[in-house]
C-alpha positions, 0 to 999 in steps of 0.5 A: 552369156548363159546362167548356170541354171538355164539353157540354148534351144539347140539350133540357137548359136547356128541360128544367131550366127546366121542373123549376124552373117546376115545383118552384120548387126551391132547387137542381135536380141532374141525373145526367150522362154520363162520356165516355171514347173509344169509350163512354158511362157514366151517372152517377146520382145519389141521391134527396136531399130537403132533409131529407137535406141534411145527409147531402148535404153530408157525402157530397160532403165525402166523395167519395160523392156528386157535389160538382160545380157543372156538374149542377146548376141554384141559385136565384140567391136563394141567392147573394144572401140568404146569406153565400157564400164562394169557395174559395182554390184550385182544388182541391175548389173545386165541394165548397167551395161546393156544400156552402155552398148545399145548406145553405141550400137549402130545397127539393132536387129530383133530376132523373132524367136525364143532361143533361151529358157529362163528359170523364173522358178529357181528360188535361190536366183539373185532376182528372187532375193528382194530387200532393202541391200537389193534396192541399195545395189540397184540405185548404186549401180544406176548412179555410177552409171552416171557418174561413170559418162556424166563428163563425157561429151555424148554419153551413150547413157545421156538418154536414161539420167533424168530416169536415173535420177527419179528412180534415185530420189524415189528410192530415197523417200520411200526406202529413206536410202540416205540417197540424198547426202551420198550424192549432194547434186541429186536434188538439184538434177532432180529440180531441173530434170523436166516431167516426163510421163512416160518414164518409170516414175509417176509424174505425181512423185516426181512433183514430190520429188521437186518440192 
C-alpha cells in the first residue's frame, strides 16, 4: 500500500523482497520517514515477534505503535486462508485491518530501515481532518471490528476488545456520541471488562466508566 502523496526509497521493493525470500515471514514491518517542509524525521518502530503479537495489536489500538498498512509488506495467504473484514469508514481504517492480520500472522519480522517517506505536512490528508464525524468513524470502526469476530471462537482481535470498549465509553462521555444506546451491551462489557493500566484509556476513566 502506497498513498497518493508519498513515496519508496528506491531500493525498498528489492529490499522487502529479499527480507520475505529470507524470513518467509507473515507480515514484514519497516520503519519510515515523516516528511515536513525543509526536514526529515525517522520513525522506528519496535521489535515485535509473534509471541508479542497480542501486545502488538493492542499498541496499535492504542495509538502506541504504528496501525499504518503503507510499512508493511503481508503474505497474501493471510488474506485468503482467513476470514478478513473491511472497515465501514474511513477512519482507523489501516487499525481496523491491520490488528486483523498481525492476529493471524505466525512469523513477525522487523525490518530495520526507513524505506517510506510519509507526508505529515499535507494539510488536505484524512488524518489532519479531526472532528467530531472523525471521532464517530474512528469508534464506529473499532465496534464493528467487534462485532465482526465477537461469536468467533479465537478472535484474532480477542486481545483489543476490552481496549475497545473503554475507547468507546470514552468517547461516549466526553463526545456525548449517543455510544451507549447504539450498542446496548457496551455498559455492560465495560462493568466486567478488568482495569488494565497499561491501555489507552486511564485507569481513572475507566473507573468513571464503571460506575
Amino acid at each position: 500500500h502506497i498513498d497518493s502523496d508519498d513515496w519508496l526509497e528506491e531500493d525498498a521493493v528489492r529490499k522487502i523482497a529479499e527480507s520475505a525470500s529470507r524470513t518467509d515471514a507473515d507480515i514484514i514491518y519497516f520503519d519510515f520517514c515523516r516528511e515536513y517542509v525543509g526536514k526529515t524525521k525517522i520513525a522506528k518502530e519496535k521489535d515485535y515477534d509473534v509471541s508479542m503479537k497480542s501486545l502488538y495489536q493492542r499498541n496499535m489500538c492504542n495509538h502506541k505503535a504504528y496501525g499504518s498498512v503503507w510499512n508493511k509488506c503481508v503474505k497474501r495467504r493471510l488474506y485468503l486462508d482467513n476470514v478478513v473484514h473491511f472497515p465501514p469508514y474511513n477512519h482507523a481504517e489501516d487499525i481496523f485491518l491491520m490488528s486483523q492480520l498481525v492476529g493471524y500472522a505466525k512469523s513477525l519480522v522487523h525490518l530495520k530501515e526507513a524505506l517510506y517517506h510519509y507526508r505529515s505536512d499535507n494539510p488536505d490528508a484524512l488524518t489532519k481532518q479531526y472532528s467530531e464525524k472523525k471521532r464517530m468513524e474512528l469508534i464506529l470502526n473499532y465496534m464493528s471490528l467487534y462485532e465482526a469476530f465477537c461469536e468467533t471462537p479465537d478472535s484474532p482481535v480477542s486481545p483489543v476488545q476490552n481496549d475497545i470498549f473503554y475507547r468507546a465509553g470514552k468517547y461516549a462521555l466526553i463526545y456525548r456520541l449517543g455510544l451507549f444506546g447504539r450498542y446496548p451491551y457496551l455498559a455492560d462489557r465495560i462493568s466486567e471488562a478488568p482495569l488494565d493500566c497499561k491501555g489507552g484509556v486511564s485507569v481513572f476513566v475507566q473507573l468513571l466508566l464503571k460506575l
